[in-house]
N, C-alpha and C positions, 0 to 999 in steps of 0.2 A: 190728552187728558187720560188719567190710569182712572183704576175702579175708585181708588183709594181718596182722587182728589174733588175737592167739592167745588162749587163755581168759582167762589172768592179765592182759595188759592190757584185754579186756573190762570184766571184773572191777574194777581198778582204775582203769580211765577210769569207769565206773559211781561208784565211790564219789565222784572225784575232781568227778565233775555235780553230785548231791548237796548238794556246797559251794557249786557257782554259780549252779544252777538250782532255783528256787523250788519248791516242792510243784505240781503239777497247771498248769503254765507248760506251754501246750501250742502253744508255738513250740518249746520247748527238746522236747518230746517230738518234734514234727515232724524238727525238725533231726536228730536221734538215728539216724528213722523213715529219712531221705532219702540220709544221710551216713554216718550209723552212728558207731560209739560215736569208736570213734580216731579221726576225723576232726574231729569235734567237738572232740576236748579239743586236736587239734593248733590249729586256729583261736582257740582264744583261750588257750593258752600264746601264740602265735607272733602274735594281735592282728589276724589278717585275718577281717572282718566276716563272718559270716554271714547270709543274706539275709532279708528283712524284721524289721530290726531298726533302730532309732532309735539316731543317733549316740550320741548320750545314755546310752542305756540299754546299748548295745553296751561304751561305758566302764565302766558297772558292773559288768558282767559279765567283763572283761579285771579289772579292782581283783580283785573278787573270787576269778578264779583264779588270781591271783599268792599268795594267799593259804591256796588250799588242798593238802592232804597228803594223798594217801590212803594213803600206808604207818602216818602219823599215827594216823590215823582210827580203821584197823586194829589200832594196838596199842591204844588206846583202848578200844575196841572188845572186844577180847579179857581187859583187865582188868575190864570190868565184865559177863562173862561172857557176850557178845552175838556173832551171826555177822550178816554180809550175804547178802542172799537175793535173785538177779537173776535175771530173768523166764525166761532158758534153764536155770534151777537145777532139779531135778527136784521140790524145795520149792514153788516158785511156786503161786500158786492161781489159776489160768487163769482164775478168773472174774475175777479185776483187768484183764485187756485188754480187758473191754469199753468200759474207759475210753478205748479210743482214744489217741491224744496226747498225754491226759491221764492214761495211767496213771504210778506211779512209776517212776522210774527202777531202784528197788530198795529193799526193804526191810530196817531193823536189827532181830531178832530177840533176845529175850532169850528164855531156857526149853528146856526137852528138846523137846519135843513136833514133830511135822512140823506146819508152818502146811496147809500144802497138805491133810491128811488133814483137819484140823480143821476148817478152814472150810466142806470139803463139806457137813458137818453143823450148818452155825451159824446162828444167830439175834440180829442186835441190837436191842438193849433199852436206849433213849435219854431222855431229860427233861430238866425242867429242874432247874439246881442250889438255884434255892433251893426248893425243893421242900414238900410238908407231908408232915404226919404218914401222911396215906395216901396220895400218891405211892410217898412209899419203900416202905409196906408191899406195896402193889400191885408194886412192882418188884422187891422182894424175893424176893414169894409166885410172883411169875412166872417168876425166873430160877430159884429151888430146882425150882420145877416144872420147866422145862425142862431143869435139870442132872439131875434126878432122872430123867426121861427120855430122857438118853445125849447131849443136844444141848448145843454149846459156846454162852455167854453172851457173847457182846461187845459192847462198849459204850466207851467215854472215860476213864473212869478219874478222870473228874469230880468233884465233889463233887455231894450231894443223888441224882437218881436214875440215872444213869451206877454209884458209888458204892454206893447200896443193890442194885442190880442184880446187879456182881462180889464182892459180900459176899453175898446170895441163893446162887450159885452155889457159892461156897465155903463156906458152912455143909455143902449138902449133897452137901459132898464131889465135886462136879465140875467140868468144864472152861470155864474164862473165859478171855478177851483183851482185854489194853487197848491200843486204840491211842492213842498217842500224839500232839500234835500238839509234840513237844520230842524231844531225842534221849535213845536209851532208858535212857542211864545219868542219865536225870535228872530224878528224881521230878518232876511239877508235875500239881496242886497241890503245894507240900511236906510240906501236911498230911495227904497221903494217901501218903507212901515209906512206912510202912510196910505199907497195902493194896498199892500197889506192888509190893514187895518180896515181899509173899507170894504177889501175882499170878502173879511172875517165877518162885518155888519149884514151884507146883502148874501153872499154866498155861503163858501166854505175852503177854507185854511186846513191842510192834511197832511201830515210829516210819518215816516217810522221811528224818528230818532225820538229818545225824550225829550223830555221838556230841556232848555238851555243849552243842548246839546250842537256843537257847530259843524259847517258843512264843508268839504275838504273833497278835492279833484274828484277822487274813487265815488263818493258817496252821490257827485251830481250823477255822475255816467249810471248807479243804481238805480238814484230815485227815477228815471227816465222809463225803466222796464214799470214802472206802475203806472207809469203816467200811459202807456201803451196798453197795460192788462184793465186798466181803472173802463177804459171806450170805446166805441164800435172800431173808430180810424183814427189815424194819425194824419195832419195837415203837414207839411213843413213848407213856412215861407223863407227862403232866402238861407242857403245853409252853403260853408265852402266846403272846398274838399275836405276838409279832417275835422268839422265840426261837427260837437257833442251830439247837437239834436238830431244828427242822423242816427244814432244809437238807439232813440225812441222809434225812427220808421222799421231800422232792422229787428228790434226786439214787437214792432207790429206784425212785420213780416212773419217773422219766426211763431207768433201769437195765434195768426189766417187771420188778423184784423185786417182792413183794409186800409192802406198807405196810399196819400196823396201829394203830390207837391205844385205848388205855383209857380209857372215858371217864367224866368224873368231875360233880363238884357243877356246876350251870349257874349256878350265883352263884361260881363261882372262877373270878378271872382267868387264873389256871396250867390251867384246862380249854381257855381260851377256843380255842389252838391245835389242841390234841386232835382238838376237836369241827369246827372245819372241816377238820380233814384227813378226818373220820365223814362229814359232807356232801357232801366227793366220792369217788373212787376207795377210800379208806382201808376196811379192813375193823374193824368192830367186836370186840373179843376182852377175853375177861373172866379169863381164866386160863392156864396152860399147853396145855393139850390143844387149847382152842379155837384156840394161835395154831400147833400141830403138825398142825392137820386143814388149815391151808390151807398151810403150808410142806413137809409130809412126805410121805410117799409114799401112792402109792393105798390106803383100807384103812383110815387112821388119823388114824379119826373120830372126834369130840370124842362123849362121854353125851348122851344125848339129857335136855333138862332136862324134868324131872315133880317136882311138890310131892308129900309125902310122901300116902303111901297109907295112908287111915282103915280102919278097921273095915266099920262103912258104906259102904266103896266095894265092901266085898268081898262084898253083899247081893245075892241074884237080882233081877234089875231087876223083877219084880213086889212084891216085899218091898221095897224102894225105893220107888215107886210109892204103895204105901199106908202110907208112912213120909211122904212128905211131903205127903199129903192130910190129916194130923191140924193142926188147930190148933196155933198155938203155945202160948194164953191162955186154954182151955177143954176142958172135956171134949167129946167130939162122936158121936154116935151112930153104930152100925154101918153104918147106911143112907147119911147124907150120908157116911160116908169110902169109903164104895165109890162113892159118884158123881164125887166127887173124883180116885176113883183109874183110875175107869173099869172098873171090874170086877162084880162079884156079889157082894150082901149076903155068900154064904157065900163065898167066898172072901176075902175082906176081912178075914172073922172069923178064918178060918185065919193068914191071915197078921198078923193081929194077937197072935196066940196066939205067932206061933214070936216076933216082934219083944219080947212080954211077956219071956219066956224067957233072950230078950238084953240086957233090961234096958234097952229105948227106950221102952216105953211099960207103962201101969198100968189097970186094973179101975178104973172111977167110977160105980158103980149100974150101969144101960143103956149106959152110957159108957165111952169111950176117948181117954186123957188123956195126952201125953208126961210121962214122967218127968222131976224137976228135972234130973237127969245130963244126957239126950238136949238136953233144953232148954239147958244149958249148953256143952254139945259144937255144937250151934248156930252158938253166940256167938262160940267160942274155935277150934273146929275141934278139938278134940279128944273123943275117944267116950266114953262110958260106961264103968263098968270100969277 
């Protein structure tokens, strides 16, 4: 913004870029950066080049702002229930500058919510579209989890795990965002307006393009660097080797966001990306909690994992001791189980007495013999009783 220009044509030379400069074109963020906003849109209304730019390409971008409207835009805009959100807007989520050059120019907003409040607290959770059966469940179980722990869900708005991700979130009742790589009045997929649309009801719907504007190979692999700048981390469930949403881990990477991936069957090709993001920097994460211990604040540590607690574990380690110095397959004398156990014939005997009591082991003549229970509890991990 120059001295010269006032909020509203900010504002509206902002939306009016939009039309002619591409998503994350970081000449056009430069030019912006050097010249500021009016200056830029007077150079190509008015056709005088601005610098390092190819005659060529300079002509497309002259076509193209013969074309654009942003009062247009704006009504546009406002019928399909959307505002523009530009980087000096109190909305903005400062973590989008660290895009440099390449941050947007401004974002289309659809939903109540302040983007800026949300994102403080958010987490994307990315994959691939064609996805399996436990992809989506793992993306699912991951975003409920995280919704269920106060943290907003964003992701693409994709199909497969993008898709089971903001369906996660919205079962249990909390906040997602899609962004977009098309303008925000326009479903795509179109098999997903109506996750869309209910997106747009409980959360928030977010595009750079304008309004009606469609989305094209280049533009997803873009809108992905925001989807990385927008959150603390990036999840990826289920990604193969050459798939897009690995774009979003390496543009976290590159961000010091923290990247995570869930990792899946080593015979699935849809792992295969996963697991080399796990073989480098990537953190390993299995649930929600795990992926909040390394995104949230000091304090908020994931359960420590323990298998369930037997009966038997809850035994005085001498009583333990001469529990498993009996045979499996025989009865055995007082004598060898206390050599076994390391201990004294009589005490052996004592504590063979209280284990009888508990129903681990049996009287056999002079012998002492596990019970079929104990012996089964063995096999199964489960006690006696």
């Amino acid at each position: 913004m120059t001295a010269d220009d006032s909020p509203d044509d900010e504002l509206l030379g902002r939306i009016f870029l939009t039309r002619v400069i591409e998503p994350g074109d970081e000449a056009g963020g430069r030019w912006v950066r050097e010249f500021g906003v009016g200056e830029v849109v007077r150079r190509l209304r008015g056709g005088e080049a601005l610098p390092g730019v190819s005659e060529q390409r300079w002509a497309g971008l002259v076509a193209r702002a013969g074309q654009a409207d942003a009062g247009r835009d704006l009504e546009a805009a406002a019928r399909a229930g959307a505002r523009f959100v530009a980087p000096r807007d109190a909305e903005w989520p400062r973590q989008l500058d660290d895009l440099g050059d390449g941050r947007p120019l401004g974002l289309w907003v659809r939903g109540r919510p302040s983007l800026r409040v949300w994102a403080l607290r958010s987490v994307a959770v990315v994959g691939a579209r064609a996805c399996t059966e436990y992809g989506a469940h793992a993306a699912a179980a991951l975003a409920s989890g995280l919704a269920e722990r106060g943290w907003v869900v964003v992701s693409g708005g994709a199909y497969g795990i993008d898709g089971a991700a903001h369906r996660g979130a919205l079962a249990a009742r909390g906040a997602t965002v899609a962004v977009l790589a098309c303008g925000v009045d326009r479903p795509y997929p179109r098999g997903h307006a109506a996750l869309i649309g209910r997106i747009a009801e409980q959360g928030l719907v977010v595009g750079e393009l304008p309004p009606g504007d469609h989305p094209t190979p280049s533009r997803f692999i873009l809108r992905n660097r925001v989807i990385a700048a927008l959150t603390r981390g990036t999840v990826v469930v289920e990604a193969a080797q050459r798939s897009g949403s690995l774009s979003t881990a390496r543009a976290a990477q590159r961000l010091g966001r923290f990247t995570m991936g869930v990792p899946g069957p080593v015979t699935s090709a849809l792992s295969v990306g996963v697991h080399e993001l796990l073989r480098g920097e990537a953190a390993l994460v299995t649930d929600a909690a795990e992926v909040v211990e390394l995104v949230g604040d000091i304090g908020e540590l994931a359960p420590v994992r323990r298998g369930p607690v037997l009966p038997r574990d809850l035994l005085d380690p001498p009583v333990r001791a001469v529990l498993a110095a009996l045979p499996g397959d025989r009865a055995a004398p007082a004598d060898e189980i206390a050599l076994g156990a390391r201990t004294t014939r009589d005490e052996a005997i004592a504590r063979l007495y209280e284990l009888r009591a508990l129903g681990y082991v049996e009287r056999h003549g002079d012998g002492w013999k596990l019970t079929r229970q104990a012996v089964m509890s063995v096999r199964t991990g489960r006690d006696p009783g």
